[in-house]
DSSP file (Angstrom, degrees, kcal/mol; ACC not computed):
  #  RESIDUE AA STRUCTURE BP1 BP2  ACC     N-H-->O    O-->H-N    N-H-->O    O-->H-N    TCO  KAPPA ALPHA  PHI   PSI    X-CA   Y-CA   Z-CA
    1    1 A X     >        0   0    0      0, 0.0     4,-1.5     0, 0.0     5,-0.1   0.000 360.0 360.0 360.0 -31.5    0.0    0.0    0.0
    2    2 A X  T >4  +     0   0    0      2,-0.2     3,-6.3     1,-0.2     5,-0.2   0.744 360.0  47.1 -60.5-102.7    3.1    2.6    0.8
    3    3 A X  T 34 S+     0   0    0      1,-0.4     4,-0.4     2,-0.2    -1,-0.2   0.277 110.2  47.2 -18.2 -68.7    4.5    1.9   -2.6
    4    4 A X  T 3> S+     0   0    0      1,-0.3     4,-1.4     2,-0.2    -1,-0.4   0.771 114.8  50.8 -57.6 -34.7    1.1    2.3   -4.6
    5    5 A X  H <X S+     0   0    0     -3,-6.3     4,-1.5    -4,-1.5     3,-0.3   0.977 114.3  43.1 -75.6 -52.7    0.6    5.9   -2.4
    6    6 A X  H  4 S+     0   0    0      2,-0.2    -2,-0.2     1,-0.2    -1,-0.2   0.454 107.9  61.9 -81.9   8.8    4.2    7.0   -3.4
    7    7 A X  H  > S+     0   0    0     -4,-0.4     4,-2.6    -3,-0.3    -1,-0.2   0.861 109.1  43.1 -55.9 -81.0    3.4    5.7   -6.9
    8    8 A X  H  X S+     0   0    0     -4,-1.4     4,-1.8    -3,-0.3    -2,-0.2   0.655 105.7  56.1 -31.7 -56.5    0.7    8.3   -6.9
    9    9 A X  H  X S+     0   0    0     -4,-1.5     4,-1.9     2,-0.2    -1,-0.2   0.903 106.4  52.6 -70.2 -58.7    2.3   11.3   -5.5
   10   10 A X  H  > S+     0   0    0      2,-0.2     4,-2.9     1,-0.2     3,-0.4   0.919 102.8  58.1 -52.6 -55.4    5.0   11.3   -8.0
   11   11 A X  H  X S+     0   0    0     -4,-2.6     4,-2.2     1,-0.2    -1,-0.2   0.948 105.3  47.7 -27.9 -63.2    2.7   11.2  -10.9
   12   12 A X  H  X S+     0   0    0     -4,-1.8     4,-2.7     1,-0.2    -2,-0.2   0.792 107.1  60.9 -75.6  -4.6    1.1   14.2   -9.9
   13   13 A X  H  X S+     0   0    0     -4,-1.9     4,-3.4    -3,-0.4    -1,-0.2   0.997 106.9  49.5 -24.1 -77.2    4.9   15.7   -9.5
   14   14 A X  H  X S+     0   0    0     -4,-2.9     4,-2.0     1,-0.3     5,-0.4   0.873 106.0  51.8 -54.0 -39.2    5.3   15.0  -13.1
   15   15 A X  H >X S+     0   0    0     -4,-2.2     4,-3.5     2,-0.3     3,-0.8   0.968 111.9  46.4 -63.6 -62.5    2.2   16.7  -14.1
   16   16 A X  H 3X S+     0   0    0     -4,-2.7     4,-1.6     1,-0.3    -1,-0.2   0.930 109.1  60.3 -50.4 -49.9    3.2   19.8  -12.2
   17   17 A X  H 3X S+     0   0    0     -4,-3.4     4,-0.7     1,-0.2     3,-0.5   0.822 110.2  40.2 -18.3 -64.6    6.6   19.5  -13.8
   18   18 A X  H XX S+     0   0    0     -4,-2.0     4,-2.5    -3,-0.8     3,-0.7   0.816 104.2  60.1 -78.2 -34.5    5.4   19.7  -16.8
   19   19 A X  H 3< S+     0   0    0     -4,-3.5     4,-0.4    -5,-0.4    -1,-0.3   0.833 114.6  36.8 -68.0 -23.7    3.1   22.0  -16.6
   20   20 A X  H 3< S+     0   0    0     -4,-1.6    -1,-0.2    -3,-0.5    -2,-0.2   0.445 124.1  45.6 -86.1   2.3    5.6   24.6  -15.4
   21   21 A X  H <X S+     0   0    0     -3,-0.7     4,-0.9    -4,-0.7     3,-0.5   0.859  98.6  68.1 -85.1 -76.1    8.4   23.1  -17.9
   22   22 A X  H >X S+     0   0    0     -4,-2.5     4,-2.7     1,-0.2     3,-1.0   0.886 101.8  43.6 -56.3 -56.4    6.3   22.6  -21.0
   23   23 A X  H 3> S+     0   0    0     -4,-0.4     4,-3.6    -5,-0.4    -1,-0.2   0.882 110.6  54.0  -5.6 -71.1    5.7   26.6  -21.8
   24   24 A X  H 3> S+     0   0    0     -3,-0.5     4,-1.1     2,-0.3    -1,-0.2   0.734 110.2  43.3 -68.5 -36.6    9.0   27.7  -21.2
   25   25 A X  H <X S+     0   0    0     -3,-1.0     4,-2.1    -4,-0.9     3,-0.4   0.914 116.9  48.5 -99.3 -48.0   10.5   25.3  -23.5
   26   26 A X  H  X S+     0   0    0     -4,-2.7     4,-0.8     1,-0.2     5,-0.3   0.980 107.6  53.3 -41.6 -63.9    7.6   26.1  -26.2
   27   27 A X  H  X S+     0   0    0     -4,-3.6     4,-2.6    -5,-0.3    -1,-0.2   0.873 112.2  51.2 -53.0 -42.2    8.3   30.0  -25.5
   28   28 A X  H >X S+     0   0    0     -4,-1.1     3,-1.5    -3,-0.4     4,-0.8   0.976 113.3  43.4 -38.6 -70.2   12.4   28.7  -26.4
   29   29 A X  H 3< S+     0   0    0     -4,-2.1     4,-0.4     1,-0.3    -2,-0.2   0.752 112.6  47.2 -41.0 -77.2   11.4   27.1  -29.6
   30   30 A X  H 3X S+     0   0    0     -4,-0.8     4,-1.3     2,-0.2    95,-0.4   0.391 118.5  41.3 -79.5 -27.8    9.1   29.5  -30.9
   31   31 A X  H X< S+     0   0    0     -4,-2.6     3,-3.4    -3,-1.5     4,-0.3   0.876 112.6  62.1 -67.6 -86.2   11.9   32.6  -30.1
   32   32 A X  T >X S+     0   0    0     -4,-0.8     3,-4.1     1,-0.5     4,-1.9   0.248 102.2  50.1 106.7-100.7   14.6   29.9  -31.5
   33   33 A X  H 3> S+     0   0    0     -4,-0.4     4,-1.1     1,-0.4    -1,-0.5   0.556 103.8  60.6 -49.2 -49.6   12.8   30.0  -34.6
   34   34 A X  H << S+     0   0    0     -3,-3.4     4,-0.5    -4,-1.3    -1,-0.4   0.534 108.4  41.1 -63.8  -2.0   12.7   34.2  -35.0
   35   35 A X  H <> S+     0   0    0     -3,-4.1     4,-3.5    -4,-0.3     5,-0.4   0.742 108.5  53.4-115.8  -4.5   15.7   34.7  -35.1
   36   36 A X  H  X S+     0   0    0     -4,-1.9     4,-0.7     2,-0.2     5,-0.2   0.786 110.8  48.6 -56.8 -35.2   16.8   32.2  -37.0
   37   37 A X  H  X S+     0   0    0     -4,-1.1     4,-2.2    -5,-0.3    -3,-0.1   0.887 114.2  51.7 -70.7 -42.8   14.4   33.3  -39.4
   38   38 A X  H  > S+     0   0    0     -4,-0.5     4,-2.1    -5,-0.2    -2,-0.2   0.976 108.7  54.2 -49.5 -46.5   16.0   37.3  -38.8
   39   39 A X  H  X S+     0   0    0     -4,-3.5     4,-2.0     1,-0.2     5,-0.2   0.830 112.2  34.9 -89.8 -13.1   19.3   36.0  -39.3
   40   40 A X  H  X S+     0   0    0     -4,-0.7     4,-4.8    -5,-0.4    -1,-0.2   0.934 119.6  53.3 -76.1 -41.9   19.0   34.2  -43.0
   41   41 A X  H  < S+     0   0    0     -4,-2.2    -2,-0.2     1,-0.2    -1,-0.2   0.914 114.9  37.7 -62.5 -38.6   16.6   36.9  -43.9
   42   42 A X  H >X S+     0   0    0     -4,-2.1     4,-1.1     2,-0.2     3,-0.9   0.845 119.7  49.3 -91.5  -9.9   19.5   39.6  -42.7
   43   43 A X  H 3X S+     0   0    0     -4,-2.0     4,-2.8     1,-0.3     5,-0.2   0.891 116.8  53.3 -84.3 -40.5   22.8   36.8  -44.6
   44   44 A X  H 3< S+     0   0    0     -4,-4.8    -1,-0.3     1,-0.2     4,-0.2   0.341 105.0  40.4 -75.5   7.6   20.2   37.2  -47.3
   45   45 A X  H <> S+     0   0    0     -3,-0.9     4,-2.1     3,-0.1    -1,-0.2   0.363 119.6  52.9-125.3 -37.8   19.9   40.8  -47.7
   46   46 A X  H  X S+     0   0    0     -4,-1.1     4,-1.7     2,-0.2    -2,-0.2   0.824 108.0  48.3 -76.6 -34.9   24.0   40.9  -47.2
   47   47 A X  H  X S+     0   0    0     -4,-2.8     4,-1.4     2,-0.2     5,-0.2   0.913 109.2  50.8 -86.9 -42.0   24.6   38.6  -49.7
   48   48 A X  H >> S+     0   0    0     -5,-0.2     4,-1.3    -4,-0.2     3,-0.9   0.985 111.6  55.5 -41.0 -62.7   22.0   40.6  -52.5
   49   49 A X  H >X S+     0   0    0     -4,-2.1     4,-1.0     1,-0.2     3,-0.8   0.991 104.7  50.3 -58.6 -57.7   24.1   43.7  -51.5
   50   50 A X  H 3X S+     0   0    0     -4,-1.7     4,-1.8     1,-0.2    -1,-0.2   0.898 111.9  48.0 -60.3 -18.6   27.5   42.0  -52.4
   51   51 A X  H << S+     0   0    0     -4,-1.4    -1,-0.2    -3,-0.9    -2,-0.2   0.890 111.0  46.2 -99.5 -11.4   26.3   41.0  -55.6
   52   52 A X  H << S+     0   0    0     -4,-1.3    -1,-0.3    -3,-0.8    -2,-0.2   0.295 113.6  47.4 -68.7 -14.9   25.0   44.0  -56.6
   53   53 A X  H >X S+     0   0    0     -4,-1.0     3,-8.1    -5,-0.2     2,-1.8   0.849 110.1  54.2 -89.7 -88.8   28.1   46.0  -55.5
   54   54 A X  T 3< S+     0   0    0     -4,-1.8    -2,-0.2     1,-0.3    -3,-0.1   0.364 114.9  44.2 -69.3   6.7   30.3   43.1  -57.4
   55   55 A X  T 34 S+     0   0    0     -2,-1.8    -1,-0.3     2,-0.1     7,-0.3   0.528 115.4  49.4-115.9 -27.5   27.8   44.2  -60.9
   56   56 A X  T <4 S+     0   0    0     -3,-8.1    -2,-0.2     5,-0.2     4,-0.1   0.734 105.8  57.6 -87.4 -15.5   28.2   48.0  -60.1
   57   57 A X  S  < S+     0   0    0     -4,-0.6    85,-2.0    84,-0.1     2,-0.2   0.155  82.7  82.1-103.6  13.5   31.9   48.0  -59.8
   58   58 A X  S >  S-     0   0    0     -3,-0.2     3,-0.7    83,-0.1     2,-0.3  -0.579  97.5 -72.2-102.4-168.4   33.3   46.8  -62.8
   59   59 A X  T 3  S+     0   0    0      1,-0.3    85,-0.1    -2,-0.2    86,-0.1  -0.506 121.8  22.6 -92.7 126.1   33.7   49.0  -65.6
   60   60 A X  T 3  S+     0   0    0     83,-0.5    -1,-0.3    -2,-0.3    -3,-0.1   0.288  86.7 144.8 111.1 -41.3   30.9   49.9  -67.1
   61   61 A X    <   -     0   0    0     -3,-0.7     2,-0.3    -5,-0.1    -1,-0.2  -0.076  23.6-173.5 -29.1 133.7   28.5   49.2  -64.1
   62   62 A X     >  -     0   0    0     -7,-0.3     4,-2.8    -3,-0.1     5,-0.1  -0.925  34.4-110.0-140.3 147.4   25.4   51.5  -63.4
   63   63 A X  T  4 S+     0   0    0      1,-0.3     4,-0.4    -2,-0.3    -7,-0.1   0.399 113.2  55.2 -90.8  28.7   23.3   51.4  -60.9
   64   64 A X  T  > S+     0   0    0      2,-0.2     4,-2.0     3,-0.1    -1,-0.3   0.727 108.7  54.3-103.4  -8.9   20.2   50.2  -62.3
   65   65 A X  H  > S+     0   0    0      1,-0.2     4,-3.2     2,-0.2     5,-0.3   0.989 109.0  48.7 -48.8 -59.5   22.4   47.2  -63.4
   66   66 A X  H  X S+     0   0    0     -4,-2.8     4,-1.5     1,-0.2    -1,-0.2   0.969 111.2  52.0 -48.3 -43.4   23.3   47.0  -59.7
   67   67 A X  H >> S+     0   0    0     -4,-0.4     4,-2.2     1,-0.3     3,-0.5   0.874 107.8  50.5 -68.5 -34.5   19.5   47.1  -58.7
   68   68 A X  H 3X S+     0   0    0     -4,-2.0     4,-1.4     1,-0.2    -1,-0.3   0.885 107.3  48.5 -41.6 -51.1   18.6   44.4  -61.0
   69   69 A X  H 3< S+     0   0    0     -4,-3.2    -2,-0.2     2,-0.2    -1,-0.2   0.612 113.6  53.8 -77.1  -4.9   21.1   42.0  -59.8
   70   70 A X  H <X S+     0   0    0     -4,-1.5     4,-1.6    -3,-0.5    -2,-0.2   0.848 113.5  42.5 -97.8 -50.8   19.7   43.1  -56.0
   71   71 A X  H  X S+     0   0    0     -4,-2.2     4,-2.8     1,-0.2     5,-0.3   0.822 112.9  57.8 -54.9 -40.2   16.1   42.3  -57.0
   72   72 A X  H  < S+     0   0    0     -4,-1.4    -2,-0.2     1,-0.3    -1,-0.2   0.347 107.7  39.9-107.9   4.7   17.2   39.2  -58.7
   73   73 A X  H  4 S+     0   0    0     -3,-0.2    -1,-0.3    -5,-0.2     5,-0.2   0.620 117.9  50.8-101.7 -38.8   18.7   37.7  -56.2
   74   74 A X  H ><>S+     0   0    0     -4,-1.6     5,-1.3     1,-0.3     3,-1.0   0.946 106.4  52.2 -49.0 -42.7   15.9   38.8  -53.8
   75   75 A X  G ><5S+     0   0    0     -4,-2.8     3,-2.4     1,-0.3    -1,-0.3   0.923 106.3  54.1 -68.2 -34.9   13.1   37.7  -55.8
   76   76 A X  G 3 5S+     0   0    0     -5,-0.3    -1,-0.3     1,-0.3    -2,-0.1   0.138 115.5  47.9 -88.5  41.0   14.9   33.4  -56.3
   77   77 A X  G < 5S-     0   0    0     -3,-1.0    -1,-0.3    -2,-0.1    -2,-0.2   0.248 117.8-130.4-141.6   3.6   14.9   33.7  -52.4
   78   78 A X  T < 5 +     0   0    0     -3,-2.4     2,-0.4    -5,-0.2    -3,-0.2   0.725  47.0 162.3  50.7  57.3   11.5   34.8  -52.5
   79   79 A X      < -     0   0    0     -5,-1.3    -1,-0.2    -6,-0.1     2,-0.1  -0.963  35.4-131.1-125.8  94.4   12.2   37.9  -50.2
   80   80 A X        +     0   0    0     -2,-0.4     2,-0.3    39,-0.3    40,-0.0  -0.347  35.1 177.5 -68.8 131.9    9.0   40.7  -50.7
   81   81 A X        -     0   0    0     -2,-0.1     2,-0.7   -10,-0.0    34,-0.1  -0.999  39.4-111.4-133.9 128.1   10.0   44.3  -51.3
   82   82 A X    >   -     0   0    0     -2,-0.3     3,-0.8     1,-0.2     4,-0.4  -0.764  34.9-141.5 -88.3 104.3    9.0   47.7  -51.9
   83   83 A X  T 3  S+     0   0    0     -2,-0.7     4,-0.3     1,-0.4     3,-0.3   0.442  97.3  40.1 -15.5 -53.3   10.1   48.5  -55.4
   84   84 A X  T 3  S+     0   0    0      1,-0.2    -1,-0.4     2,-0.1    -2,-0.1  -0.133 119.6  43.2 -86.4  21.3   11.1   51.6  -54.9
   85   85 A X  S <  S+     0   0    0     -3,-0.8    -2,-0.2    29,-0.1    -1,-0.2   0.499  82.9  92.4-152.0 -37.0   12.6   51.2  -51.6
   86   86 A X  S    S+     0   0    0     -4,-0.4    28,-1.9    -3,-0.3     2,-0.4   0.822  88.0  24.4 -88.8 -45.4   14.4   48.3  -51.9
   87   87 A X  E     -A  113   0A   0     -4,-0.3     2,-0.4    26,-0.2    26,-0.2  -0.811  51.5-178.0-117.9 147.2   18.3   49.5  -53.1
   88   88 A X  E     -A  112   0A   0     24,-2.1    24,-2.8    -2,-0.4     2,-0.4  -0.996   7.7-175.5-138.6 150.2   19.9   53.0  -52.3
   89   89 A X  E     +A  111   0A   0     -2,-0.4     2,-0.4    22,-0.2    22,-0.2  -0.960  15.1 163.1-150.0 117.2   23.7   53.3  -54.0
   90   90 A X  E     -A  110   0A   0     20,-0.5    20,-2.5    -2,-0.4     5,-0.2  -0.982  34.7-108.0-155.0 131.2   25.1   56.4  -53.0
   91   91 A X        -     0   0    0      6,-0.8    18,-0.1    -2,-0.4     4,-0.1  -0.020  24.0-115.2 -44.3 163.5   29.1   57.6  -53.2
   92   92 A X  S >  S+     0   0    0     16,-0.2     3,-0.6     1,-0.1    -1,-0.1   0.975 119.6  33.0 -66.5 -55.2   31.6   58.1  -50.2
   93   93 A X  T 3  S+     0   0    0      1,-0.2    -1,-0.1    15,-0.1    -2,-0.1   0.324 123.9  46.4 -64.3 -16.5   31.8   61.8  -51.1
   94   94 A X  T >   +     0   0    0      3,-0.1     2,-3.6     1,-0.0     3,-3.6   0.077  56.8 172.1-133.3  21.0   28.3   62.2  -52.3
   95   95 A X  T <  S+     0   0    0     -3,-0.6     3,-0.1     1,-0.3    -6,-0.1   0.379  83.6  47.0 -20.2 -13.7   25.5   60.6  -49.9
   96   96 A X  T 3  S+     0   0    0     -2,-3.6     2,-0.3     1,-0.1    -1,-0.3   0.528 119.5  11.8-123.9  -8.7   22.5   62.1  -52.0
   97   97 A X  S <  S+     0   0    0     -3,-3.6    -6,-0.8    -6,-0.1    -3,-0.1  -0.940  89.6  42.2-154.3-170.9   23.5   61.2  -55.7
   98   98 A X        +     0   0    0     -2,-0.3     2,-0.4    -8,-0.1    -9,-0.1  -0.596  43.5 169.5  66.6-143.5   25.9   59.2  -58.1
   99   99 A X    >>  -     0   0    0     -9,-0.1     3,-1.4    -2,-0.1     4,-1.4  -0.758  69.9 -24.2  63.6-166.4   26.8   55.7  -57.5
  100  100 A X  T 34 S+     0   0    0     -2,-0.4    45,-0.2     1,-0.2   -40,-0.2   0.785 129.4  70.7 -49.0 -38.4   28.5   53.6  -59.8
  101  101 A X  T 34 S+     0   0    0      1,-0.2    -1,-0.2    -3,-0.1   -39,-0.1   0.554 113.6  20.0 -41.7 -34.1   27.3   55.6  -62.4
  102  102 A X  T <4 S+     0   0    0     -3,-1.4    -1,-0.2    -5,-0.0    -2,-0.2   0.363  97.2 133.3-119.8  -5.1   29.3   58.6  -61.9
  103  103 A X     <  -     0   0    0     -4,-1.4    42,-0.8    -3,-0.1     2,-0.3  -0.214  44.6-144.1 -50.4 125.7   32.3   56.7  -59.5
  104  104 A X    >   -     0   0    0     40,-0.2     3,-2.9     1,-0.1    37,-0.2  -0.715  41.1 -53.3-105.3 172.4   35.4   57.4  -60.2
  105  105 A X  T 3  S-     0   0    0     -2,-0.3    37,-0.1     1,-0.2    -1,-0.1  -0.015 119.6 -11.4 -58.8 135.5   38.4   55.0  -60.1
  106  106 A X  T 3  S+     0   0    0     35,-4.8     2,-0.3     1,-0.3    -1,-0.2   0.429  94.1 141.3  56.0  14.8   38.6   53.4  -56.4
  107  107 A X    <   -     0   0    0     -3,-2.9    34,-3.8    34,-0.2     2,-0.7  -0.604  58.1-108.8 -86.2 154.1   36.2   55.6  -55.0
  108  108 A X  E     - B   0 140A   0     -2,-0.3     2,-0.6    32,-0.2    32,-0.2  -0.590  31.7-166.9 -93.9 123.1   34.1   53.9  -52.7
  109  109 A X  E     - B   0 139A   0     30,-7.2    30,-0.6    -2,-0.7   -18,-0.2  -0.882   9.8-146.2-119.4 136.4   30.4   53.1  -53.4
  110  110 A X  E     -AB  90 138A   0    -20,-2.5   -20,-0.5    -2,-0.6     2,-0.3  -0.542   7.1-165.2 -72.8 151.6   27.7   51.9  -50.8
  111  111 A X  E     -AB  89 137A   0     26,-3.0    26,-1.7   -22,-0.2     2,-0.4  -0.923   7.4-170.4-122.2 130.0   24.8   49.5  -51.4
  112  112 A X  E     -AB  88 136A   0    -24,-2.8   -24,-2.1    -2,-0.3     2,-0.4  -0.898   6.4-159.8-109.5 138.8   21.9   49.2  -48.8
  113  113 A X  E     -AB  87 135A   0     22,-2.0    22,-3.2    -2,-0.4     2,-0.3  -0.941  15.9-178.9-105.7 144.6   19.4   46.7  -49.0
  114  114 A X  E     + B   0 134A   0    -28,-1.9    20,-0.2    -2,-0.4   -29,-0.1  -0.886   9.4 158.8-125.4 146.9   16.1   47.3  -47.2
  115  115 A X        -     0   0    0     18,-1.8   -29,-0.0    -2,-0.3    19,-0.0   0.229  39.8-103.4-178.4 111.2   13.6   45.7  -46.9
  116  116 A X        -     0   0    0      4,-0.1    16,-0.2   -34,-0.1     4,-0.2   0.599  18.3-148.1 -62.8 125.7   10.5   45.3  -44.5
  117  117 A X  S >> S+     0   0    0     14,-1.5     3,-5.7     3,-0.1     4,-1.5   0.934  71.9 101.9 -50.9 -68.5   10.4   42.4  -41.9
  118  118 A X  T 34 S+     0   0    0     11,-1.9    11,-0.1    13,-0.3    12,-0.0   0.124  99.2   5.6 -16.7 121.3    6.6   42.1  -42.1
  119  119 A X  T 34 S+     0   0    0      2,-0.3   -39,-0.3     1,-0.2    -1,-0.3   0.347 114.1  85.9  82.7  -3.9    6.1   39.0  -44.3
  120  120 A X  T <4 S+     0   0    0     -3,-5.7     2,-0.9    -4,-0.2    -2,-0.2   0.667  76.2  65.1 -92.6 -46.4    9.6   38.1  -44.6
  121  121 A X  S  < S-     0   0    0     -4,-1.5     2,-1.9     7,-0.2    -2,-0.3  -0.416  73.8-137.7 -80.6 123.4   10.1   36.0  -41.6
  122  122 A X        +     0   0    0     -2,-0.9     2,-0.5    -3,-0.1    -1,-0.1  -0.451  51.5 154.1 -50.4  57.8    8.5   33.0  -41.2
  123  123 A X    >   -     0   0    0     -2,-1.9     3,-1.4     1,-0.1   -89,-0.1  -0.845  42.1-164.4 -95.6  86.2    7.6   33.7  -37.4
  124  124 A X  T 3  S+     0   0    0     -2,-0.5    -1,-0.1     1,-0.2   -93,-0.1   0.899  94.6  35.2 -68.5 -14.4    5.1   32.5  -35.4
  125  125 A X  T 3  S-     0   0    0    -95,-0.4    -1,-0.2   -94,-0.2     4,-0.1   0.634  95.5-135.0 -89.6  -2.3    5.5   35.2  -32.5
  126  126 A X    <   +     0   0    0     -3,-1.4     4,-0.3     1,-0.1     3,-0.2   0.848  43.0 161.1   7.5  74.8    6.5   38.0  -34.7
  127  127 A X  S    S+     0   0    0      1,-0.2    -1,-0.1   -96,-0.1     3,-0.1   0.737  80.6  30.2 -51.6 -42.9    9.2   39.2  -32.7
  128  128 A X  S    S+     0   0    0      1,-0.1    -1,-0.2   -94,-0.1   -10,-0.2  -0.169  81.0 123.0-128.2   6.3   10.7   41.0  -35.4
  129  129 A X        +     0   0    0     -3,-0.2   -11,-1.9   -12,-0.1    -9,-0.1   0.977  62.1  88.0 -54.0 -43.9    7.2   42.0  -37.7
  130  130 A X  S    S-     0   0    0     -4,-0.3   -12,-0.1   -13,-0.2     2,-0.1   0.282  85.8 -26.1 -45.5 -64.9    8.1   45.6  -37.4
  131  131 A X  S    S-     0   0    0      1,-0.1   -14,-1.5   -14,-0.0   -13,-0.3   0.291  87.9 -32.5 -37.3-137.4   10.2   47.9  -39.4
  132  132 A X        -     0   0    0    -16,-0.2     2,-0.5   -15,-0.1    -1,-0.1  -0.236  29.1-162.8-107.1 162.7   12.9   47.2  -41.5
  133  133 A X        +     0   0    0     -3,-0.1   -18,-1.8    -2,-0.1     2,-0.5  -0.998  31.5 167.9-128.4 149.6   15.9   44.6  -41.7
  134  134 A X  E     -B  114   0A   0     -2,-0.5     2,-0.3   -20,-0.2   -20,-0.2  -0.992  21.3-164.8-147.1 177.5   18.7   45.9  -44.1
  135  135 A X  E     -B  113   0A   0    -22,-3.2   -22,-2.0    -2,-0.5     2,-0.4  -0.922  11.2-165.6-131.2 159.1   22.4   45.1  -45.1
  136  136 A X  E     -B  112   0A   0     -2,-0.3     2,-0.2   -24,-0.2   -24,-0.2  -0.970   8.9-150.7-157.2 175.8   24.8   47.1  -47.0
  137  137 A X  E     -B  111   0A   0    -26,-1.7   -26,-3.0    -2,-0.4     2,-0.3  -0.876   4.2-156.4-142.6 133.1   28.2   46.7  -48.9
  138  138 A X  E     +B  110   0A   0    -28,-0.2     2,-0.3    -2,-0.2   -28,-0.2  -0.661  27.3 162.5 -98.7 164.1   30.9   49.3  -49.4
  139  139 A X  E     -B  109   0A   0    -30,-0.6   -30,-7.2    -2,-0.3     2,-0.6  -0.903  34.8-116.7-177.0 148.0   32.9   48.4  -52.2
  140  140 A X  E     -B  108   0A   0     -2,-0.3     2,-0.3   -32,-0.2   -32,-0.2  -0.805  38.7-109.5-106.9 137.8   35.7   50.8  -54.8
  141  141 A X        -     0   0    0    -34,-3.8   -35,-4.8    -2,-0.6   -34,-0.2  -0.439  21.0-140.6 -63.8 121.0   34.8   51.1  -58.1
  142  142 A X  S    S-     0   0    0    -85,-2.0     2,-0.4    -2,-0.3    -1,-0.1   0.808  75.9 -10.1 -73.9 -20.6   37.1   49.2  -59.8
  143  143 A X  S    S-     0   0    0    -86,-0.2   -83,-0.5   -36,-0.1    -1,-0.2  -0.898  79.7 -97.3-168.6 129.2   37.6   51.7  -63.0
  144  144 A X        -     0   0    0     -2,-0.4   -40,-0.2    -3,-0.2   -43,-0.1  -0.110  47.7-104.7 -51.2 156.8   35.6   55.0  -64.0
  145  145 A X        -     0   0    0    -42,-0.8     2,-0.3   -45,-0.2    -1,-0.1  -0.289  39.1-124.6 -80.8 162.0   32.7   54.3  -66.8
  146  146 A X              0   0    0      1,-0.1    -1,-0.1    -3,-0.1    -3,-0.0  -0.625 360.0 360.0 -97.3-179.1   33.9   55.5  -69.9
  147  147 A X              0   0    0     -2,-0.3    -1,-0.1     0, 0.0    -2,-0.0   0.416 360.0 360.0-131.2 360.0   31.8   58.0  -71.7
């Protein structure tokens, strides 16, 4: 009869156990899993900016070239964007115009990628739904465009 009472008692142990356990381990996963989702979404935003840099800096390069190759990577990783929004390419010397387009040799050109968390991460807590995630690349224009 002891044995069968201390049987008993322990079950409802476990039960409590778990019940204060199982949450907490959920609450893990389920952060676990946003920022994992943040941090491909931001390697994937970093890796669009380098190739888009590595399309604006040869000779010849413009930056709607770059902005195509920035979209086109975004789009086969199926990463949603506001068109207009999406790339800014702006000189060391010049923050408000030129790019690759006007760069001269080794000057140094930025690319930012933006682009809005909402409805890129796969999250079920949506830790991260809210403004923006970006990346950017500095990179020197390997030779001025000719004209």
């Amino acid at each position: 009869m002891n044995a069968s009472r201390r049987k008993a008692n322990r079950t409802g142990a476990a039960v409590v156990e778990m019940a204060i356990c199982l949450p907490v381990l959920i609450t893990l996963t389920v952060a676990t899993i946003d920022v994992c989702s943040a941090m491909f979404l931001k390697e994937s935003l970093s890796i669009a900016a380098y190739e888009g840099a590595r399309v604006g800096i040869a000779r010849g390069g413009t930056n709607a070239e770059a902005t195509a190759r920035v979209k086109e990577i975004l789009d086969e990783r199926g990463i949603t964007y506001k068109n207009n929004e999406v790339v800014q390419i702006q000189r060391t010397n010049s923050p408000t115009s030129g790019g690759f387009d006007s760069a001269e040799t080794l000057e140094h050109c930025r690319v930012l990628v933006q682009v809005p968390a909402s409805g890129n991460i796969l999250s079920p807590a949506q830790l991260f739904s809210s403004g923006n995630i970006q990346a950017f690349v500095w990179m020197r224009k390997e030779y001025a465009n000719l004209d």
